[in-house]
Biopython code that builds the backbone (N, CA, C, O; Angstrom):
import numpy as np
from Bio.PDB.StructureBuilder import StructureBuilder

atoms = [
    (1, "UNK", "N", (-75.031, -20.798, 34.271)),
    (1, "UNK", "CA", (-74.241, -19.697, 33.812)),
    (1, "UNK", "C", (-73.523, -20.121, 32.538)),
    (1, "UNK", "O", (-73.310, -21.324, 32.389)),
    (2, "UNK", "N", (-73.166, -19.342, 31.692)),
    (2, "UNK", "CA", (-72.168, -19.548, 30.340)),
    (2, "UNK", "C", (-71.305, -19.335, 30.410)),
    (2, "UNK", "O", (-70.911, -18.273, 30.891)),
    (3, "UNK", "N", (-70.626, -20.174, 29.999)),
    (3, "UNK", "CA", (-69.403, -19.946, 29.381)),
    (3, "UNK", "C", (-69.195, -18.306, 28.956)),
    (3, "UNK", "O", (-68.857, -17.322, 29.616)),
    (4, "UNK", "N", (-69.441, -18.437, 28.002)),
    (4, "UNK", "CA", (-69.181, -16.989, 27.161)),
    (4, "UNK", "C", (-70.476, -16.014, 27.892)),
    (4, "UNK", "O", (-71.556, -16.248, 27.349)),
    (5, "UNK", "N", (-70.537, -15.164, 28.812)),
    (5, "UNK", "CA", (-71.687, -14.480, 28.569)),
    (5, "UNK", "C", (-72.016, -13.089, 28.100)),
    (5, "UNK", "O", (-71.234, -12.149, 28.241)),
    (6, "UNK", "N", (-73.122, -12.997, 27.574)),
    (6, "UNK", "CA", (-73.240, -11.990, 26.515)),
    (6, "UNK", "C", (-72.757, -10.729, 26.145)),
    (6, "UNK", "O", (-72.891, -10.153, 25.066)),
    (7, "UNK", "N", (-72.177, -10.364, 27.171)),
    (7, "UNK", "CA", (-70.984, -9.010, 27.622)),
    (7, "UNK", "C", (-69.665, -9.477, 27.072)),
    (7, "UNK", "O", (-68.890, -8.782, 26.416)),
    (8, "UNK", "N", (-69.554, -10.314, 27.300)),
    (8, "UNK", "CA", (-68.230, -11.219, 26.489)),
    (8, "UNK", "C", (-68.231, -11.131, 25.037)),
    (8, "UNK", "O", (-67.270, -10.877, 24.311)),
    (9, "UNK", "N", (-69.143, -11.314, 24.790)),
    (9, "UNK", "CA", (-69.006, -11.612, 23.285)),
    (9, "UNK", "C", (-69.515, -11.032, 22.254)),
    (9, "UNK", "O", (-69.429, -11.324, 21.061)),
    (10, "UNK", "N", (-70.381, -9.675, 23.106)),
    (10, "UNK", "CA", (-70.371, -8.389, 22.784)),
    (10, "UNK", "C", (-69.097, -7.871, 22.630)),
    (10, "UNK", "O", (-68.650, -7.602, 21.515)),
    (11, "UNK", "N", (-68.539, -7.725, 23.548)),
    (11, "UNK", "CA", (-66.574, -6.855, 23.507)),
    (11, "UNK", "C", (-65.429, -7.878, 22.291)),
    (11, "UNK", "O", (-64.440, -7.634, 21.600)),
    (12, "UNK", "N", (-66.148, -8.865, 22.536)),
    (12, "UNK", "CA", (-65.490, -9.758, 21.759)),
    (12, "UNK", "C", (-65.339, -9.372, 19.683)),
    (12, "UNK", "O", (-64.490, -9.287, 18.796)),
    (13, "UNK", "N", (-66.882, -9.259, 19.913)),
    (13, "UNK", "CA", (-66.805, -9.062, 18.295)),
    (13, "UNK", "C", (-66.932, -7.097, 17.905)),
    (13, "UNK", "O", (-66.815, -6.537, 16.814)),
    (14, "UNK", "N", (-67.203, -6.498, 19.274)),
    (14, "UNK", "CA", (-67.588, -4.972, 18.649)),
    (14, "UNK", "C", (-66.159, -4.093, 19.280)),
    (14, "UNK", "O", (-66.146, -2.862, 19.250)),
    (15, "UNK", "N", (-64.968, -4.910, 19.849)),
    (15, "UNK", "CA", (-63.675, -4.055, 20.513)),
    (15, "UNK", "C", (-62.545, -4.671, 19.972)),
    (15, "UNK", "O", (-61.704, -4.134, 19.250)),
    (16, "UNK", "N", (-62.572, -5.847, 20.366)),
    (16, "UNK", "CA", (-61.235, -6.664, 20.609)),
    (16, "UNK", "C", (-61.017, -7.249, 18.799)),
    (16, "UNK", "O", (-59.891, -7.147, 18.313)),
    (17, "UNK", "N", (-62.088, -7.789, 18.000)),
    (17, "UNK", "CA", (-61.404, -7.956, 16.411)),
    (17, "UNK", "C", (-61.392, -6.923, 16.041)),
    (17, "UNK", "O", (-60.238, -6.494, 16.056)),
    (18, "UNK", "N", (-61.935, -6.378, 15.766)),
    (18, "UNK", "CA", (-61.662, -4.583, 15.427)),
    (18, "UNK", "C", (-60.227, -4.097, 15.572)),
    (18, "UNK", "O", (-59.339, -3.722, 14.807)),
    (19, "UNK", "N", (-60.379, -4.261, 16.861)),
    (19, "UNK", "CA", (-58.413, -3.672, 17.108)),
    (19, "UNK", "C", (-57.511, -4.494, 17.056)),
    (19, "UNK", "O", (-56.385, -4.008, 17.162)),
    (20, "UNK", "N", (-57.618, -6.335, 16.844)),
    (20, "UNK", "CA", (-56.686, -7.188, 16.461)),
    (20, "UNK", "C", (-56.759, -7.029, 15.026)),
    (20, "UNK", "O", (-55.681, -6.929, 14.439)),
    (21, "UNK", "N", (-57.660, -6.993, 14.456)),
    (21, "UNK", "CA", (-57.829, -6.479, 12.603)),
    (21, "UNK", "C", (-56.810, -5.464, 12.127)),
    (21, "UNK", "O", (-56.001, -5.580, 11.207)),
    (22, "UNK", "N", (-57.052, -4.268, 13.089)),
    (22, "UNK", "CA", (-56.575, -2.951, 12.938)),
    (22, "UNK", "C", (-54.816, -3.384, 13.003)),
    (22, "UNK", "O", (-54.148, -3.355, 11.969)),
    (23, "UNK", "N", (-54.208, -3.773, 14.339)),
    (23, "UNK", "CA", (-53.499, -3.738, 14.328)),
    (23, "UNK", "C", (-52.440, -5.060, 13.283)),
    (23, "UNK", "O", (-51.284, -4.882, 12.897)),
    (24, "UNK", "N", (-53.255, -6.247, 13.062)),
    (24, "UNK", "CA", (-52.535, -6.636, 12.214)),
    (24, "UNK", "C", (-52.244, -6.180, 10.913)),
    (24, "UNK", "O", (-51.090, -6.205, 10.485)),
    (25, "UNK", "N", (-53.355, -5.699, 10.138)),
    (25, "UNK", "CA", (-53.009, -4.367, 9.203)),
    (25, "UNK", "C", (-52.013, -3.449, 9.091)),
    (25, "UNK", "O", (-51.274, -3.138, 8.156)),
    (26, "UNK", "N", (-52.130, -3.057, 10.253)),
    (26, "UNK", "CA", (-50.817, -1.789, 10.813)),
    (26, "UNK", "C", (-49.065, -2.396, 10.657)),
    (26, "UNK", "O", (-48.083, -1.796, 10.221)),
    (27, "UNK", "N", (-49.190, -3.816, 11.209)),
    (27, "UNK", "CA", (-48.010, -4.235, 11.124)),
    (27, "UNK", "C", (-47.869, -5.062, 9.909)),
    (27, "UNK", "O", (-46.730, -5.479, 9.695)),
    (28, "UNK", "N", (-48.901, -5.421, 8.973)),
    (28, "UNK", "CA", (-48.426, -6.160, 7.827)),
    (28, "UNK", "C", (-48.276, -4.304, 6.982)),
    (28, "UNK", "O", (-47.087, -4.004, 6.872)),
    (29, "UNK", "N", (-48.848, -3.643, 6.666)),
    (29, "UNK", "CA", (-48.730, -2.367, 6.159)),
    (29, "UNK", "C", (-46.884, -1.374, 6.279)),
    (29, "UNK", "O", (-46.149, -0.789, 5.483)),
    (30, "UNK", "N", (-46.872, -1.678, 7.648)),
    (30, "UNK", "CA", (-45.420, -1.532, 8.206)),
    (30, "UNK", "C", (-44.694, -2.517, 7.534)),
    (30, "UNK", "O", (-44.715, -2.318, 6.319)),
    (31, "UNK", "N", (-44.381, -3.004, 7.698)),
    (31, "UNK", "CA", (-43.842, -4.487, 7.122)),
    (31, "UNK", "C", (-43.437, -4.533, 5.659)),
    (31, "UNK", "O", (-42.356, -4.996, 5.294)),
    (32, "UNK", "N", (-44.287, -4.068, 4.896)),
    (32, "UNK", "CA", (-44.339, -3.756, 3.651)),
    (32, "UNK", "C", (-44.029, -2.378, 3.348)),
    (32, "UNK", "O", (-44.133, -2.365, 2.122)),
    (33, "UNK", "N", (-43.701, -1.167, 3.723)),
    (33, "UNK", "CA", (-43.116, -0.423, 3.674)),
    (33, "UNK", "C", (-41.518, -0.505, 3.760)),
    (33, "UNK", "O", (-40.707, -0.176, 2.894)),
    (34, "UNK", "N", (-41.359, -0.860, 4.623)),
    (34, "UNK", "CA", (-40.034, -1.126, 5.166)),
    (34, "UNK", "C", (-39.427, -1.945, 4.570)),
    (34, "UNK", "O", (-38.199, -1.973, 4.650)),
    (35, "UNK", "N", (-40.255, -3.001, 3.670)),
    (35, "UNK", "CA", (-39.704, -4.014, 2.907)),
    (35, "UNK", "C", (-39.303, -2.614, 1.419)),
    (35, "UNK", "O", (-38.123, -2.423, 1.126)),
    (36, "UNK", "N", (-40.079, -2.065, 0.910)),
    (36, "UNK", "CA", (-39.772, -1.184, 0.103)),
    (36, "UNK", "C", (-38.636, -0.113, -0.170)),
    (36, "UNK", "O", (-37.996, 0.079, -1.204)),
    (37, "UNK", "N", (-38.573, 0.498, 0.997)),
    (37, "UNK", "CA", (-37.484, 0.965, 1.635)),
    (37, "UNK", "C", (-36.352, 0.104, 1.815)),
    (37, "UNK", "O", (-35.354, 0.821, 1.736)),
    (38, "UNK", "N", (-36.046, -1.016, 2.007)),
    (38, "UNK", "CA", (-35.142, -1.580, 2.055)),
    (38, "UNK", "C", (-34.701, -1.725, 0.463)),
    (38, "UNK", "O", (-33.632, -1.252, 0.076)),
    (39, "UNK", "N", (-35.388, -2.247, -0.210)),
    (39, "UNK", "CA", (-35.567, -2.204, -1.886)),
    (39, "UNK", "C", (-34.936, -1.118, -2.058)),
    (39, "UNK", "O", (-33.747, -1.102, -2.376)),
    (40, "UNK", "N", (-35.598, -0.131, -1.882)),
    (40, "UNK", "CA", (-34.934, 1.247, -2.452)),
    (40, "UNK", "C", (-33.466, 1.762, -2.523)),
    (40, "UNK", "O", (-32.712, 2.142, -3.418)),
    (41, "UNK", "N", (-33.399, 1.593, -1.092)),
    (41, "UNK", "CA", (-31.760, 1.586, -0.342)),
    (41, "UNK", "C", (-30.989, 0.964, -1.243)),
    (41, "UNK", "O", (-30.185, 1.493, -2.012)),
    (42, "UNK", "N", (-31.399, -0.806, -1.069)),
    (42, "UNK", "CA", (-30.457, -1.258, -2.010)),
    (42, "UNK", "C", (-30.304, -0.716, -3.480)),
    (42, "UNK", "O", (-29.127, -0.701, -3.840)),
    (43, "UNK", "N", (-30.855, -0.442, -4.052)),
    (43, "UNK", "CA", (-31.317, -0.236, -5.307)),
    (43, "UNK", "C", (-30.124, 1.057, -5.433)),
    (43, "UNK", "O", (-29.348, 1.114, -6.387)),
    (44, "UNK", "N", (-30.129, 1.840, -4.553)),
    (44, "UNK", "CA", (-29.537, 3.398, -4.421)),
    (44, "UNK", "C", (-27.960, 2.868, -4.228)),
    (44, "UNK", "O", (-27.225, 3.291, -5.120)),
    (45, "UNK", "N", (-27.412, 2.161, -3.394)),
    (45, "UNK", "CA", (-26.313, 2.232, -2.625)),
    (45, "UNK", "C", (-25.310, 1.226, -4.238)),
    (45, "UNK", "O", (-24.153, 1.362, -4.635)),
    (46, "UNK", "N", (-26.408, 0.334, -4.721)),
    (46, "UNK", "CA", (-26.275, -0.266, -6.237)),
    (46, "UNK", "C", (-25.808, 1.103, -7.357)),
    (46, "UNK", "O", (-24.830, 1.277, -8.084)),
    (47, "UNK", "N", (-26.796, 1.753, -7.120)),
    (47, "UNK", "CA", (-26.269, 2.325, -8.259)),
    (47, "UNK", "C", (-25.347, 3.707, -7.897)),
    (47, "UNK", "O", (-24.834, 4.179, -8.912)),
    (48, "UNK", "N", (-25.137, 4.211, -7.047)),
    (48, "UNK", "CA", (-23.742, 4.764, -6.081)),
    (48, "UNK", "C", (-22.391, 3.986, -5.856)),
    (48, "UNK", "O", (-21.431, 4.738, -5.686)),
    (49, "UNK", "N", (-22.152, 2.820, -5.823)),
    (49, "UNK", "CA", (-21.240, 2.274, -5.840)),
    (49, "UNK", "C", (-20.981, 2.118, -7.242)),
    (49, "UNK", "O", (-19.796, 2.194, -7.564)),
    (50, "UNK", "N", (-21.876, 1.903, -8.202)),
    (50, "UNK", "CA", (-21.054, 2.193, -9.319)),
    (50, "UNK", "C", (-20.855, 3.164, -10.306)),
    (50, "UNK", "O", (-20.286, 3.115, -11.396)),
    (51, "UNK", "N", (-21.489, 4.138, -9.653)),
    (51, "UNK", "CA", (-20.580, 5.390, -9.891)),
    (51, "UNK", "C", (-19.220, 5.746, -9.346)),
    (51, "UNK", "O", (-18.288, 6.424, -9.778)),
    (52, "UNK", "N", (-19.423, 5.083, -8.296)),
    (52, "UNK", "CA", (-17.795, 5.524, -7.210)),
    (52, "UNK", "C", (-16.812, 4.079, -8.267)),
    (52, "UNK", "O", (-15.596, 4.120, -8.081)),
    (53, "UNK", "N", (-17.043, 3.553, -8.726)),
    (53, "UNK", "CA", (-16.316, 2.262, -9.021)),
    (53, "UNK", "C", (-15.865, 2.697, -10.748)),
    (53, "UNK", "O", (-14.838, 2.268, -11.274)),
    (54, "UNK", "N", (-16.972, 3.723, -11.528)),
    (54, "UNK", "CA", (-16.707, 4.172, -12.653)),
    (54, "UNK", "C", (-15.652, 5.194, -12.439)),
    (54, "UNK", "O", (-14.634, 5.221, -13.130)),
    (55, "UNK", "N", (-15.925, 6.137, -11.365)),
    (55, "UNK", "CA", (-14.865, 7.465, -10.996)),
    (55, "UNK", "C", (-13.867, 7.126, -10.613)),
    (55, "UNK", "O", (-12.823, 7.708, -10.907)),
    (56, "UNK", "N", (-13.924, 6.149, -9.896)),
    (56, "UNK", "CA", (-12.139, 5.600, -9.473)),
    (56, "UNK", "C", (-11.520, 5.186, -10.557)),
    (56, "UNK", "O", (-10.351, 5.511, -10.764)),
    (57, "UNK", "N", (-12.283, 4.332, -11.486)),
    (57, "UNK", "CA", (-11.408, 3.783, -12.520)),
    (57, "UNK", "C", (-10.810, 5.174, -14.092)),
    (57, "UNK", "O", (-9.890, 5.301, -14.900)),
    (58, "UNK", "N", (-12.476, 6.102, -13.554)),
    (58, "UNK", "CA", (-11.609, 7.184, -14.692)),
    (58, "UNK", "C", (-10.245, 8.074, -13.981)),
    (58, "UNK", "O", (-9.323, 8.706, -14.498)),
    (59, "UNK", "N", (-10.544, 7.841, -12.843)),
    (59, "UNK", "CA", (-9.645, 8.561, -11.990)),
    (59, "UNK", "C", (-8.080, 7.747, -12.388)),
    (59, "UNK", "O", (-6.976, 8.081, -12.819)),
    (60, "UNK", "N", (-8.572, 6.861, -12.072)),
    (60, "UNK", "CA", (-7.025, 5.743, -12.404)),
    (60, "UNK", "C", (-6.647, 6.054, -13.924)),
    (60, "UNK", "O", (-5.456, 6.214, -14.189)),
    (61, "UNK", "N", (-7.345, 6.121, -14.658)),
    (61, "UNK", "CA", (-7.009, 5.989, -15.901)),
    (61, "UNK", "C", (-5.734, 7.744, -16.280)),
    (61, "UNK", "O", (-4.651, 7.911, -16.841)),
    (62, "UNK", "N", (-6.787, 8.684, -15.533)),
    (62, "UNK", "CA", (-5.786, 9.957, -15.462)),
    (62, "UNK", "C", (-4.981, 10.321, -14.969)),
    (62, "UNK", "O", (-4.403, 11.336, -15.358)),
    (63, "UNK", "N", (-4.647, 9.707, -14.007)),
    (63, "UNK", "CA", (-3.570, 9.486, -13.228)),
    (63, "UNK", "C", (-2.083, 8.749, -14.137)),
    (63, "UNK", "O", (-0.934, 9.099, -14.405)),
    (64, "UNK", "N", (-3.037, 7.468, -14.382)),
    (64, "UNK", "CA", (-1.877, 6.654, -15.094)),
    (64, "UNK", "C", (-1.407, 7.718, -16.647)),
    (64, "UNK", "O", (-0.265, 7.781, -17.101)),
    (65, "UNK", "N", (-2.594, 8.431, -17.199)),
    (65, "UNK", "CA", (-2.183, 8.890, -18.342)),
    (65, "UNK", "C", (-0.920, 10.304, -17.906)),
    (65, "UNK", "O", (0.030, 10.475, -18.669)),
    (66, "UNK", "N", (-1.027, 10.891, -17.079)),
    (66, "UNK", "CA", (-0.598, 11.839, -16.404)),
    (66, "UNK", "C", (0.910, 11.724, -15.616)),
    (66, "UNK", "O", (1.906, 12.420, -15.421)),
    (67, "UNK", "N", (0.504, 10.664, -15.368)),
    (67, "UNK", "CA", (2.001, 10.439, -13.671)),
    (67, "UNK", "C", (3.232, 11.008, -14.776)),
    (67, "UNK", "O", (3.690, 12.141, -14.923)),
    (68, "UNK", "N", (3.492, 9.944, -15.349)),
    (68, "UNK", "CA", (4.828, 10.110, -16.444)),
    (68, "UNK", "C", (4.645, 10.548, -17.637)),
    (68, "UNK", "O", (4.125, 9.724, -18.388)),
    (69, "UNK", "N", (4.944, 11.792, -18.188)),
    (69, "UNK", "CA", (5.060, 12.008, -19.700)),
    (69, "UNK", "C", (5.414, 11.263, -20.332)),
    (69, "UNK", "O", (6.006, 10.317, -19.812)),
    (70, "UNK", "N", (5.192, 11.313, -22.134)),
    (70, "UNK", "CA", (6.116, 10.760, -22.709)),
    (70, "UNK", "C", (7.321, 11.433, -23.064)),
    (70, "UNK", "O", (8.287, 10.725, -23.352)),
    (71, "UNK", "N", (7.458, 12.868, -23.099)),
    (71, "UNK", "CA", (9.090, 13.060, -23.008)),
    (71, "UNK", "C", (9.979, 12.776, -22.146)),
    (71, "UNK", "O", (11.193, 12.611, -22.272)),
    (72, "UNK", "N", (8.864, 12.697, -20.682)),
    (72, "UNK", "CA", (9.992, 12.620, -19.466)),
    (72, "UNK", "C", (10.872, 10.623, -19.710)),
    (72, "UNK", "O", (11.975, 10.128, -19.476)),
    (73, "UNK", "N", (9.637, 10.167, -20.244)),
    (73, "UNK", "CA", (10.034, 8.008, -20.481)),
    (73, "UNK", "C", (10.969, 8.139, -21.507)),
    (73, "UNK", "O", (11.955, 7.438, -21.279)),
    (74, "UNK", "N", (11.050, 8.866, -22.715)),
    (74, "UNK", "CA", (12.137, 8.937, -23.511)),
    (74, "UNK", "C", (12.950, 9.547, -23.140)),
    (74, "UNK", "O", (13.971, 8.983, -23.534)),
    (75, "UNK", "N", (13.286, 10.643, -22.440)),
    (75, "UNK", "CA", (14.468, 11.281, -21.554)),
    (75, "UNK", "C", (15.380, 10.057, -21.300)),
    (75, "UNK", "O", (16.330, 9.549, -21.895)),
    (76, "UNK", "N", (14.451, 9.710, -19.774)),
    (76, "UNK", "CA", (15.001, 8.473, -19.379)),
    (76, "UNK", "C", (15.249, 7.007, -19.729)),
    (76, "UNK", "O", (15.778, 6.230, -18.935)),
    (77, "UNK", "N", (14.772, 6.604, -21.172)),
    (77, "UNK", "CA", (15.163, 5.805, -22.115)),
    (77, "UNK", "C", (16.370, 6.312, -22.530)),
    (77, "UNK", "O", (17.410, 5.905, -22.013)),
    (78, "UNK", "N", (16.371, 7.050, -23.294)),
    (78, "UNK", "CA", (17.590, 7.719, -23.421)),
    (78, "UNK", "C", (18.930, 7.672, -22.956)),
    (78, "UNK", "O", (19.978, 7.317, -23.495)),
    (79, "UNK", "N", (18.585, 8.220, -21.556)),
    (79, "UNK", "CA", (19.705, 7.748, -20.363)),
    (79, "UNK", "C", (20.314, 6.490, -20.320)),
    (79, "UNK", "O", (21.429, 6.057, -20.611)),
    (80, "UNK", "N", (19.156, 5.969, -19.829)),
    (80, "UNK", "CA", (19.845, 4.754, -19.324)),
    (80, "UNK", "C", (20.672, 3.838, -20.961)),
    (80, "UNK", "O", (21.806, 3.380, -21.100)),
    (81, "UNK", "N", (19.899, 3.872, -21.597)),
    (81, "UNK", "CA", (20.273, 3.548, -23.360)),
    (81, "UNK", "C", (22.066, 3.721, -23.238)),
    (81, "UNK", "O", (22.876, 2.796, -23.173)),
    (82, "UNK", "N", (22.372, 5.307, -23.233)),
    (82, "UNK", "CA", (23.788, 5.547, -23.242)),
    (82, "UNK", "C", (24.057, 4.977, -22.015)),
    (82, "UNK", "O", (24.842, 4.036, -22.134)),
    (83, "UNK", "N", (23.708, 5.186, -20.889)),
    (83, "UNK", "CA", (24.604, 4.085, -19.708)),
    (83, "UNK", "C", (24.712, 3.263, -20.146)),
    (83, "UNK", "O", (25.864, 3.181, -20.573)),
    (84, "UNK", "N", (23.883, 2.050, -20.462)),
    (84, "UNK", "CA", (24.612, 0.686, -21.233)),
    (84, "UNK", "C", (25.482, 0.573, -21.908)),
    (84, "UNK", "O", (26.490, -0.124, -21.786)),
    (85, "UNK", "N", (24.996, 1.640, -23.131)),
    (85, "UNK", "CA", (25.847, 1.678, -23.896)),
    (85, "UNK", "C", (27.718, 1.565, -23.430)),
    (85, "UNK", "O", (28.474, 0.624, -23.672)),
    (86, "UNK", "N", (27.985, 2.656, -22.830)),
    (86, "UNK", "CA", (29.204, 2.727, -21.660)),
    (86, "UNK", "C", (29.641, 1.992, -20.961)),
    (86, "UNK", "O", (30.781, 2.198, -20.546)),
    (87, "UNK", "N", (28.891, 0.797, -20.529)),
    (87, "UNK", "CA", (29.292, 0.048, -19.821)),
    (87, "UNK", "C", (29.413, -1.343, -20.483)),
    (87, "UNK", "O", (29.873, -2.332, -19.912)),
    (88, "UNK", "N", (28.726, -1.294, -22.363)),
    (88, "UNK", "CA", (29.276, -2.081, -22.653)),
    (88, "UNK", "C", (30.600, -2.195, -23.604)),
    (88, "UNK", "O", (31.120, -3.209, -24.071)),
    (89, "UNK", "N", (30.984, -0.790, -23.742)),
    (89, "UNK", "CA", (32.102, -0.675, -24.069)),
    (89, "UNK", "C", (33.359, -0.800, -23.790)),
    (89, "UNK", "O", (34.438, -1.098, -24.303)),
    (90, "UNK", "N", (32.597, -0.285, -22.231)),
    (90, "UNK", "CA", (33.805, -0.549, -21.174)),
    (90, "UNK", "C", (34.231, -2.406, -21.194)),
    (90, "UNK", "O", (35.337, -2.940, -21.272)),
    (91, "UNK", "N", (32.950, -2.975, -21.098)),
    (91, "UNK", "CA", (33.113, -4.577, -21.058)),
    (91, "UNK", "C", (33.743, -5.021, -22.379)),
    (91, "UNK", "O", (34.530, -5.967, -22.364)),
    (92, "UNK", "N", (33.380, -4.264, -23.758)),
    (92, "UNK", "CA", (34.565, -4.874, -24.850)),
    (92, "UNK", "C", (36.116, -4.931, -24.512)),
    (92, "UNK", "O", (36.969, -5.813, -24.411)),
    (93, "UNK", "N", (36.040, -3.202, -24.356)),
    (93, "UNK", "CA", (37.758, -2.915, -23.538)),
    (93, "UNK", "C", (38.460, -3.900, -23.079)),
    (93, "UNK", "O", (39.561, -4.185, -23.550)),
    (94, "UNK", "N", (37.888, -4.560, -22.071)),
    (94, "UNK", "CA", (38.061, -5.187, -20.887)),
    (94, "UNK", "C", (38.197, -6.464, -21.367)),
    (94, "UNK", "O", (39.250, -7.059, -21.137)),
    (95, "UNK", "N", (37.270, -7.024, -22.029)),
    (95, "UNK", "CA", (37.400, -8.591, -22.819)),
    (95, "UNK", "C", (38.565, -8.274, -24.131)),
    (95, "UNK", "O", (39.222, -9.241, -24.515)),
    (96, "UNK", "N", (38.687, -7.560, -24.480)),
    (96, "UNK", "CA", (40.227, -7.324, -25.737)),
    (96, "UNK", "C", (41.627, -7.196, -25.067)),
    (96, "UNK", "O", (42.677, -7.573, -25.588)),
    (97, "UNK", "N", (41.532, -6.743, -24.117)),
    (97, "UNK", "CA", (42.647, -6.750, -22.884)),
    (97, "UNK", "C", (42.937, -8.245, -22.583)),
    (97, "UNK", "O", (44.030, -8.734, -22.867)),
    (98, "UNK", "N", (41.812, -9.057, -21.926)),
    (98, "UNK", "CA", (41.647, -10.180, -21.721)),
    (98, "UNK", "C", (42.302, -11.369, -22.744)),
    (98, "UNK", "O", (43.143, -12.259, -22.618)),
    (99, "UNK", "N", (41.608, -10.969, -23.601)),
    (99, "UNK", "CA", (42.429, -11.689, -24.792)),
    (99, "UNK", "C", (43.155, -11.549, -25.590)),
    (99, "UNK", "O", (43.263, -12.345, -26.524)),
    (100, "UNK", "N", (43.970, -10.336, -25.435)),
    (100, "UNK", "CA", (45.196, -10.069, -25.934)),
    (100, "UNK", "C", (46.135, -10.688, -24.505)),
    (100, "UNK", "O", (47.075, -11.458, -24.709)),
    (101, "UNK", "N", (45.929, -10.451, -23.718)),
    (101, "UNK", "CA", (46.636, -11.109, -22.320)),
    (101, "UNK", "C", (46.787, -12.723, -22.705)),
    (101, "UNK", "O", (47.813, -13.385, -22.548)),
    (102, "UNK", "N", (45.477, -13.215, -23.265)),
    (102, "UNK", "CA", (45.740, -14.785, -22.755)),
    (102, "UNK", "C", (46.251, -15.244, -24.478)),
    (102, "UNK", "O", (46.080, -16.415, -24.819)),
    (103, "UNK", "N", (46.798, -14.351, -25.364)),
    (103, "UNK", "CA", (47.168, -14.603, -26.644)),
    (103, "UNK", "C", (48.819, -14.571, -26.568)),
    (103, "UNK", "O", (49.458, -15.320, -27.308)),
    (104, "UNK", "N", (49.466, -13.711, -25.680)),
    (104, "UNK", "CA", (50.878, -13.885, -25.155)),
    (104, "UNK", "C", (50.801, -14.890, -24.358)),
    (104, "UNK", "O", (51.892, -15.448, -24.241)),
    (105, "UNK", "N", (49.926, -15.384, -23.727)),
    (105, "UNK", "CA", (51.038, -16.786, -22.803)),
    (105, "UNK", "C", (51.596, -18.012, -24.260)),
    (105, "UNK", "O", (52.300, -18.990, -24.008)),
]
sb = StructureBuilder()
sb.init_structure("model")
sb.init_model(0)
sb.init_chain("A")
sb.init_seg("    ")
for serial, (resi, resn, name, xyz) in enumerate(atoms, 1):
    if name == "N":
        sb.init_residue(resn, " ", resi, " ")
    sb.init_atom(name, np.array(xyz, "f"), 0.0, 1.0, " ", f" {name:<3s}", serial, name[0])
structure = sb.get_structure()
């Protein structure tokens, strides 16, 4: 009797490589799709993030140009300008007092 006998190796070469052929095909074919697709994705989510990364920053930029006027920063330059001012007058006052005080002892 054989080893292999002829029914064997009939199914062998006219069923079984056929559909191990087939299916390794199938999964290197898969394989390579999916590798593409992955490519793609990245490729997409690449160039979406920097759109979202350009829009935030024009976004920031209008915001910052926007938040505060420039009349409202000179207003309040302004302000505070004369508060000092006032309070350093008040502090001359206060130091001429001082040293008219310590010019009588």
């Amino acid at each position: 009797m054989n080893l292999f006998s002829q029914e064997l190796v009939w199914w062998i070469t006219v069923i079984d490589l056929p559909a191990m052929t087939g299916l390794f095909w199938l999964i290197w074919r898969t394989r390579q799709d999916n590798d593409r697709a992955v490519d793609h994705l990245h490729q997409l989510l690449d160039r979406r993030s920097d759109q979202l990364r350009e829009a935030l920053h024009a976004f920031k930029l209008e915001v910052a140009k926007a938040y505060a006027s420039q009349t409202d920063m000179r207003d309040l330059e302004k302000r505070l300008v004369n508060h000092l001012l006032r309070i350093e007058a008040k502090l001359d006052a206060t130091a001429l007092k001082a040293e008219a005080l310590n010019a009588r002892k």
